[in-house]
TORKOL-4160 file (C-alpha; in steps of 0.2 Angstrom, whole numbers, padded with zeros to 4 digits, m for minus):
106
<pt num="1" X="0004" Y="m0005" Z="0059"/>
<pt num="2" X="0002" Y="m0018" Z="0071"/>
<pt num="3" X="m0015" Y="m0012" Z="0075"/>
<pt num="4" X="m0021" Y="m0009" Z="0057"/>
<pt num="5" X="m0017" Y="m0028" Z="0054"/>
<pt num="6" X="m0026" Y="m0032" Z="0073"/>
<pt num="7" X="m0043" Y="m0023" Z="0064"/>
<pt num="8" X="m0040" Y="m0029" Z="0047"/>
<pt num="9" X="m0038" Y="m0051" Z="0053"/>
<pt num="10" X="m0053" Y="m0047" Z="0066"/>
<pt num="11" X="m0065" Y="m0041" Z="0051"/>
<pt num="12" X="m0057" Y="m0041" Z="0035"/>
<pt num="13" X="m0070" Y="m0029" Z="0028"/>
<pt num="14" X="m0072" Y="m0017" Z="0043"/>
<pt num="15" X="m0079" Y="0001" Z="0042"/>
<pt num="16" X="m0080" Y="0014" Z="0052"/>
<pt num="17" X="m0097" Y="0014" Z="0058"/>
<pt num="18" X="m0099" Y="0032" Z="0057"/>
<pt num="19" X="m0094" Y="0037" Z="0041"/>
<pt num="20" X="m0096" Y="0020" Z="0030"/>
<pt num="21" X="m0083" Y="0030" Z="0017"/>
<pt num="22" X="m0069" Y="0025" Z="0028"/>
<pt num="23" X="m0065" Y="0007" Z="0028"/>
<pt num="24" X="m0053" Y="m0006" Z="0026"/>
<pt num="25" X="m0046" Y="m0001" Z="0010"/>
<pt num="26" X="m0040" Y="0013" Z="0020"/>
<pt num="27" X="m0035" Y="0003" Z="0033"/>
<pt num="28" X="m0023" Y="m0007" Z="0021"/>
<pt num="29" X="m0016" Y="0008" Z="0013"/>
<pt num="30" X="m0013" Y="0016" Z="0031"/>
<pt num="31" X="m0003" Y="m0002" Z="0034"/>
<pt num="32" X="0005" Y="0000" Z="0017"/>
<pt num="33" X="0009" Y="0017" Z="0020"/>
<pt num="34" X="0018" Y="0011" Z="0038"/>
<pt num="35" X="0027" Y="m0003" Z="0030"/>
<pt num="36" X="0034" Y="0008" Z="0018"/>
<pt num="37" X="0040" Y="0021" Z="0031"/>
<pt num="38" X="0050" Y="0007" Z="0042"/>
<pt num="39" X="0058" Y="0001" Z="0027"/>
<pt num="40" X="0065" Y="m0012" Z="0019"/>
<pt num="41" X="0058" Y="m0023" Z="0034"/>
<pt num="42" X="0040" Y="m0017" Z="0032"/>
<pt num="43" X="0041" Y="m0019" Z="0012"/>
<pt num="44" X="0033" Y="m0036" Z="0013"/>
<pt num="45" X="0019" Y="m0029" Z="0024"/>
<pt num="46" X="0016" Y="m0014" Z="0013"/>
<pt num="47" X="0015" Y="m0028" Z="m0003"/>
<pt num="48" X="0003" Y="m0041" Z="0006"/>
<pt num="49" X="m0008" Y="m0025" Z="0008"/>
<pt num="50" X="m0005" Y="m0020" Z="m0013"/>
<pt num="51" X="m0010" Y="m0038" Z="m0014"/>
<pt num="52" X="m0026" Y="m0038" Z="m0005"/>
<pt num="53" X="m0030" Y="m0019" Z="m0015"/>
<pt num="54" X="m0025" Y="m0024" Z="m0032"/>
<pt num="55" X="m0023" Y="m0043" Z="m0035"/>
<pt num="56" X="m0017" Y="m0043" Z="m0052"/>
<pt num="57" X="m0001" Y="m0030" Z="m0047"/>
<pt num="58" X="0012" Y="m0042" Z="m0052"/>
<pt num="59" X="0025" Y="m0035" Z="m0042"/>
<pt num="60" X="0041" Y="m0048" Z="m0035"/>
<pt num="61" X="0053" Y="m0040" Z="m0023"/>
<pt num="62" X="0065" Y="m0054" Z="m0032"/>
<pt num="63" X="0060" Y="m0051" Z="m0050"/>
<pt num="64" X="0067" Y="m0033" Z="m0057"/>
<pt num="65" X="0059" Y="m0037" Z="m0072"/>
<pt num="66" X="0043" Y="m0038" Z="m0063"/>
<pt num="67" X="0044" Y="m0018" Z="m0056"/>
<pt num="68" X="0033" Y="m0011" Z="m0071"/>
<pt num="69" X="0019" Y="0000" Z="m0065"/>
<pt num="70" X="0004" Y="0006" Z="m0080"/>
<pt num="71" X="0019" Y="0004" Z="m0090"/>
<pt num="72" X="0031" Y="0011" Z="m0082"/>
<pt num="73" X="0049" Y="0002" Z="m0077"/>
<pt num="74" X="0057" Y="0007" Z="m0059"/>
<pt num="75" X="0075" Y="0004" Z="m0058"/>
<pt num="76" X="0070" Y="m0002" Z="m0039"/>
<pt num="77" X="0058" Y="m0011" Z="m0029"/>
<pt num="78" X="0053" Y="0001" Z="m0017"/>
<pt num="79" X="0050" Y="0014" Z="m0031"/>
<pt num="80" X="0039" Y="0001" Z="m0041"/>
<pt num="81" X="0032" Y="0000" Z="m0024"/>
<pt num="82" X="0027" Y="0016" Z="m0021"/>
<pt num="83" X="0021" Y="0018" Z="m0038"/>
<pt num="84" X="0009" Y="0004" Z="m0035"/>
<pt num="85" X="0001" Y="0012" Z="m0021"/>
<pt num="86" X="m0001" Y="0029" Z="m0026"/>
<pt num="87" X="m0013" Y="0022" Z="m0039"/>
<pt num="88" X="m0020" Y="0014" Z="m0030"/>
<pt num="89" X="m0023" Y="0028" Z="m0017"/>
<pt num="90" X="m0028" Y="0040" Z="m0032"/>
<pt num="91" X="m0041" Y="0025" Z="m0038"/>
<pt num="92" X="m0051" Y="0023" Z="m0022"/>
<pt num="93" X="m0049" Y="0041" Z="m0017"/>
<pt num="94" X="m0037" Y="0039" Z="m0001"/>
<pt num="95" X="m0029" Y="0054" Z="0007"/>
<pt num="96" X="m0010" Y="0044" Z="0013"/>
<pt num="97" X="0006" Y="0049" Z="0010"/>
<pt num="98" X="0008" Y="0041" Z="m0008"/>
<pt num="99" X="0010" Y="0058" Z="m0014"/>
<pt num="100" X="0028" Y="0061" Z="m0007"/>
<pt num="101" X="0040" Y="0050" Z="m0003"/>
<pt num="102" X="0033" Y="0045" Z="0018"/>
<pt num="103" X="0051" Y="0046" Z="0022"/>
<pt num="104" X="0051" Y="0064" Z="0020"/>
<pt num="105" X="0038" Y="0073" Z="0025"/>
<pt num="106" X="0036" Y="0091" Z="0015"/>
């Protein structure tokens, strides 16, 4: 995680300079995806990077009422959290763990 957020504050809109479809988006979902494995701890990681992917997410770790995903109400932060990253994983065509649960690998 640390290094993702080292690449990400030295150039915010990184890529990789051999295949320009990798870049920083998947950076932040690589960060998210490590915030959401260490936890309740890394949950304010993994939602800075939901912020910077999807501004308008309106998710508040504090707000239940706020845990609505496309409609959807999750009866838990870290479910409204996942949620939120899987689409956006789905809508920029990342390849993370936002298709399980990161927690337990298949």
């Amino acid at each position: 995680m640390s290094v993702g957020l080292a690449l990400l504050d030295a150039n915010p809109d990184w890529s990789f300079p051999y295949r320009a479809s990798v870049n920083a988006a998947d950076v932040r979902l690589a960060v998210a995806e490590a915030g959401v494995i260490e936890g309740p701890d890394g949950f304010p990681v993994a939602q800075s990077m939901l912020n910077v992917l999807q501004p308008a997410n309106g998710l508040n770790p504090s707000l239940p009422e706020s845990w609505v995903v496309d409609g959807t109400p999750y009866t838990t932060y870290e479910a409204a959290l996942l949620r939120a990253l899987q689409a956006v994983q789905a809508s920029i065509g990342g390849s993370g763990l936002f298709g399980q649960d990161p927690r337990h690998p298949a």
